[in-house]
C-alpha positions as a Markdown table, in Angstrom:
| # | Residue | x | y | z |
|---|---|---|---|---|
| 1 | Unk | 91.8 | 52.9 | 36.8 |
| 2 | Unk | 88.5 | 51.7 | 38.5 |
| 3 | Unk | 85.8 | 54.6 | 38.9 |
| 4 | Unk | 82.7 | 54.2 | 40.8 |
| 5 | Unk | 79.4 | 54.9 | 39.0 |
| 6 | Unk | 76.8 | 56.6 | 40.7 |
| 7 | Unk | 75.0 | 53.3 | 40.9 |
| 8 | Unk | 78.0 | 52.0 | 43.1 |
| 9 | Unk | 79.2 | 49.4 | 40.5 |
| 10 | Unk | 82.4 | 49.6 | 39.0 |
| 11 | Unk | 83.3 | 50.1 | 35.5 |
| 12 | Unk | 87.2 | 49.9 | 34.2 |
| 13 | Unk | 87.6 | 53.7 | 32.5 |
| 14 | Unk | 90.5 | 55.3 | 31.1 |
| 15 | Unk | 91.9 | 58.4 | 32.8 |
| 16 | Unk | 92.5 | 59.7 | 29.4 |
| 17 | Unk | 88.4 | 60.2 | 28.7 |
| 18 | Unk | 88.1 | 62.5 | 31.7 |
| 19 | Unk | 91.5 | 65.0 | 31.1 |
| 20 | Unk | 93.1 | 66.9 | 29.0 |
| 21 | Unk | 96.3 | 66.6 | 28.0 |
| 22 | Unk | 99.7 | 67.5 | 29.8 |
| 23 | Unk | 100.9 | 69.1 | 27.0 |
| 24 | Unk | 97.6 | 71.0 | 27.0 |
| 25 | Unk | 98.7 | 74.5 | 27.8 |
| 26 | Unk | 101.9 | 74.5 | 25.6 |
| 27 | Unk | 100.1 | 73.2 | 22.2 |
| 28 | Unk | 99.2 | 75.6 | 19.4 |
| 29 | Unk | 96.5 | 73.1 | 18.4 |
| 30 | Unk | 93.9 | 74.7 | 20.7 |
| 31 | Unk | 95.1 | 77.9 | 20.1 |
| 32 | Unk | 94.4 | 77.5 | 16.2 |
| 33 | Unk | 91.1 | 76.1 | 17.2 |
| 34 | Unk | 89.8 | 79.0 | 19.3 |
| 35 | Unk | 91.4 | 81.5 | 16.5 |
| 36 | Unk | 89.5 | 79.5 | 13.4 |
| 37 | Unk | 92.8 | 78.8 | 11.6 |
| 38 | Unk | 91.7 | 74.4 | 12.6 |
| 39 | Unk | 88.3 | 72.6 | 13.5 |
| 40 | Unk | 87.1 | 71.9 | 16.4 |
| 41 | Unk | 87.3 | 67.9 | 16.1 |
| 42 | Unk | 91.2 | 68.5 | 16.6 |
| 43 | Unk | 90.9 | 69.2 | 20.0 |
| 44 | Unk | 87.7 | 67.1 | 20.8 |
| 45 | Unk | 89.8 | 64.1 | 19.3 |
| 46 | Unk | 92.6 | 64.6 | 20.5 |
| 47 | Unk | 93.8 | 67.5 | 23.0 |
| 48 | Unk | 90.2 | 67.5 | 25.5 |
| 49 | Unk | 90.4 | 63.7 | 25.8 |
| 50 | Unk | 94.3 | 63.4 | 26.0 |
| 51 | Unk | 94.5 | 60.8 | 23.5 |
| 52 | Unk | 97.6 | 58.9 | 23.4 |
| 53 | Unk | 97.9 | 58.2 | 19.4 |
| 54 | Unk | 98.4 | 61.7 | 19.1 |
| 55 | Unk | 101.8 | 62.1 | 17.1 |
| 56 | Unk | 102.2 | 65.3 | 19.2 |
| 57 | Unk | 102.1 | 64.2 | 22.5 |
| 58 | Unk | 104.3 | 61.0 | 21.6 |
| 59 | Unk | 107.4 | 63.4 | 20.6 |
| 60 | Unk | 106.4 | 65.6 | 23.3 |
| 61 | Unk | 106.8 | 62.9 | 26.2 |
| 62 | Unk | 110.4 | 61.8 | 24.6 |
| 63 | Unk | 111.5 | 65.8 | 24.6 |
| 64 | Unk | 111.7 | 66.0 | 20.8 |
| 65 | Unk | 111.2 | 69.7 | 18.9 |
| 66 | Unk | 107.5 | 69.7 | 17.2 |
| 67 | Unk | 106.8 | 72.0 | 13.9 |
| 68 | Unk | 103.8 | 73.9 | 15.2 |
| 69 | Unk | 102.2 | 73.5 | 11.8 |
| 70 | Unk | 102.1 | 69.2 | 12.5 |
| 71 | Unk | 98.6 | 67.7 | 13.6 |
| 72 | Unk | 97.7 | 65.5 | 16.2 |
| 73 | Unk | 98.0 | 62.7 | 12.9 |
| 74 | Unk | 101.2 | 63.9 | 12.4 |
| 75 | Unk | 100.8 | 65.5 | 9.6 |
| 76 | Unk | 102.1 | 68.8 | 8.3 |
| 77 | Unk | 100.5 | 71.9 | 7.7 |
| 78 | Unk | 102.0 | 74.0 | 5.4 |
| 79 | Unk | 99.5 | 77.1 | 6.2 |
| 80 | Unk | 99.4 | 77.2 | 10.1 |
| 81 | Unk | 101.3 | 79.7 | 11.6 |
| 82 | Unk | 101.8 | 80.8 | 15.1 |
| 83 | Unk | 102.7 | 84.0 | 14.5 |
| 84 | Unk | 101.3 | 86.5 | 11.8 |
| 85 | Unk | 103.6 | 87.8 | 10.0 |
């Protein structure tokens, strides 16, 4: 994707740096952010930026079923819950 800078040139800049994820809206990452259960640098990383090595997203896109304890590094989280229970 080719963007035009405010000096008229044109620099090559991924579309990913400027939007968030698809899967945005449907994610408990950012949810566990805003709540305090995860950092911050999840969703900066990851979720704001729609980075495409999240684990998340790359299951997402191929319709698989994601624990909603598993990180953006696709690791598990035993302690993240959706629900409180």
């Amino acid at each position: 994707m080719m963007n035009t800078l405010n000096n008229g040139t044109h620099e090559p800049v991924a579309e990913s740096l400027y939007t968030k994820c698809i899967w945005f809206d449907y994610c408990p990452i950012p949810e566990f952010v805003r709540i305090g259960k995860l950092s911050k640098k999840w969703t900066c990383f990851y979720c704001d930026v729609a980075n495409p090595v999240c684990k998340r997203y790359q299951l997402e896109n191929f319709g698989r079923n994601i624990p909603d304890n598993m990180l953006p590094d696709g690791k598990i989280q035993g302690n993240l819950t959706r629900f409180n229970d």
